[in-house]
C-alpha positions in Angstrom: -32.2 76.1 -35.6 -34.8 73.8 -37.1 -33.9 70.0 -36.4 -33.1 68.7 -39.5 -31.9 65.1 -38.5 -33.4 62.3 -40.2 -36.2 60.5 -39.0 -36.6 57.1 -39.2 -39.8 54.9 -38.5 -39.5 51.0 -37.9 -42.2 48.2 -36.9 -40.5 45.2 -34.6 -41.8 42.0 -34.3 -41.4 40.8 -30.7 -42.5 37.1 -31.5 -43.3 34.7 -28.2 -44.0 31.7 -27.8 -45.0 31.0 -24.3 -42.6 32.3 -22.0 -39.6 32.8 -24.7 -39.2 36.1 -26.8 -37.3 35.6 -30.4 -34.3 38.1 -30.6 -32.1 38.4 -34.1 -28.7 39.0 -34.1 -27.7 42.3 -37.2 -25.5 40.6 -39.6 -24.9 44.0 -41.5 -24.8 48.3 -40.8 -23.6 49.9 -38.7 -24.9 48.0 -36.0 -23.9 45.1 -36.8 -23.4 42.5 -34.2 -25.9 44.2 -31.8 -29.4 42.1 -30.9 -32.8 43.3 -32.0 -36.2 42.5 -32.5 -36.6 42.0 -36.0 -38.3 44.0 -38.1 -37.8 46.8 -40.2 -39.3 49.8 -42.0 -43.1 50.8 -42.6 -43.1 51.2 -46.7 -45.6 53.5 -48.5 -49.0 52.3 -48.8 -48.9 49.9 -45.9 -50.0 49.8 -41.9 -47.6 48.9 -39.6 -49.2 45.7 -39.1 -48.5 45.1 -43.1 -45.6 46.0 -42.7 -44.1 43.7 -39.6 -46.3 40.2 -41.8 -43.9 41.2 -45.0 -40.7 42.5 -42.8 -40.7 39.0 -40.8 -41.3 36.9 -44.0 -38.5 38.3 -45.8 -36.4 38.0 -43.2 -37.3 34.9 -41.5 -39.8 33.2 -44.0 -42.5 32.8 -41.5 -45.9 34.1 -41.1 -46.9 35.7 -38.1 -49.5 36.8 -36.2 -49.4 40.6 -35.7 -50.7 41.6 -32.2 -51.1 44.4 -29.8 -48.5 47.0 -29.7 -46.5 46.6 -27.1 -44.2 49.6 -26.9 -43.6 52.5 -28.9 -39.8 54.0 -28.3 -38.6 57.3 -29.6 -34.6 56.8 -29.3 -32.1 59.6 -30.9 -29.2 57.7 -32.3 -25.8 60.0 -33.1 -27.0 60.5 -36.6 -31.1 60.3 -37.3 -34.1 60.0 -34.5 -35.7 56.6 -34.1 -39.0 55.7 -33.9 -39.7 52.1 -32.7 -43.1 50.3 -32.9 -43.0 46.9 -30.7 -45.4 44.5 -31.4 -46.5 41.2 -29.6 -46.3 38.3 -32.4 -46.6 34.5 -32.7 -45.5 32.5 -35.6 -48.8 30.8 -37.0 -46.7 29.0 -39.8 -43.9 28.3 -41.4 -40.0 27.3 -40.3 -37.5 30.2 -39.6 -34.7 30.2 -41.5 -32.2 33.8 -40.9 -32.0 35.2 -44.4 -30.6 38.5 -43.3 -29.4 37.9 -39.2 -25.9 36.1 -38.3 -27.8 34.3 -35.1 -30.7 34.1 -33.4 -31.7 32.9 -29.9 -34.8 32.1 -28.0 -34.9 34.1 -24.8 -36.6 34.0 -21.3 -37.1 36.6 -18.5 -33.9 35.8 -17.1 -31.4 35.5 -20.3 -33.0 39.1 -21.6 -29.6 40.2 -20.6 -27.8 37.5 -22.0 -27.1 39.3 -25.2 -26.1 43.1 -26.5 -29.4 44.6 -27.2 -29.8 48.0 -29.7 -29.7 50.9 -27.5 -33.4 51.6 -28.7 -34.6 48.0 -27.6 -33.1 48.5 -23.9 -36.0 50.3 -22.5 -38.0 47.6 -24.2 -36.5 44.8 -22.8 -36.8 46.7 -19.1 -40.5 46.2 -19.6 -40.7 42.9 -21.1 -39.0 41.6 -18.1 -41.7 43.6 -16.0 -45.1 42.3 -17.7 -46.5 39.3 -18.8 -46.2 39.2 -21.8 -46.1 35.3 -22.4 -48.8 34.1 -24.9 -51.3 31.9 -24.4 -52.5 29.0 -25.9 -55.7 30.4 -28.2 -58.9 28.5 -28.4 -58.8 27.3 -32.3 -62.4 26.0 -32.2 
């Protein structure tokens, strides 16, 4: 039998700032409650890159600066497939305000597990905690 579950394809800002990674608490879904690199889906017409600038403005009105992927994870929730495209961001302006997430927290290494993390952002977390992913201060000259 052919797999006819749905498919879904997201782009997730993992936004640093030195050694702290942003995580976003779901204020809505079924999912709500659980923690998560914000984010969302890729819409027709635009890269993922595109799509994580308009996706992180909406939600946070900040602009970012889109980075190198990180991780891509391929998770099978009960009811459609997952796939997740991590990306390493920095905020280059703006202040965040949550328009669509109940709470929000700046994270280290060791308070990764501080919070209830997605199922699909687990294995993320796992290697966040085992590279360096912290960014550095970029020459602006």
């Amino acid at each position: 039998m052919e797999n006819t579950r749905k498919q879904i394809e997201v782009v997730a800002a993992i936004i640093t700032d030195g050694e702290k990674i942003f995580a976003t608490q779901r204020g809505y879904g079924e999912f709500k409650d659980g923690w998560e690199f914000p984010g969302g889906k890729i819409e027709q017409g635009e890269t993922p890159k595109q799509a994580l600038q308009r996706e992180i403005r909406e939600e946070l009105t900040v602009e970012i600066e889109v980075g190198e992927l990180f991780d891509t994870v391929e998770y099978d929730y009960p009811d459609f497939h997952l796939t997740l495209h991590c990306f390493l961001c920095t905020i280059k302006s703006g202040e965040m305000i949550l328009k669509e997430h109940e709470a929000a927290r700046w994270l280290t290494k060791e308070t990764l597990d501080s919070v209830d993390w997605l199922p699909a952002d687990v294995g993320v977390i796992e290697k966040l905690r085992n590279n360096d992913y912290s960014s550095k201060p970029r020459d602006l000259a």
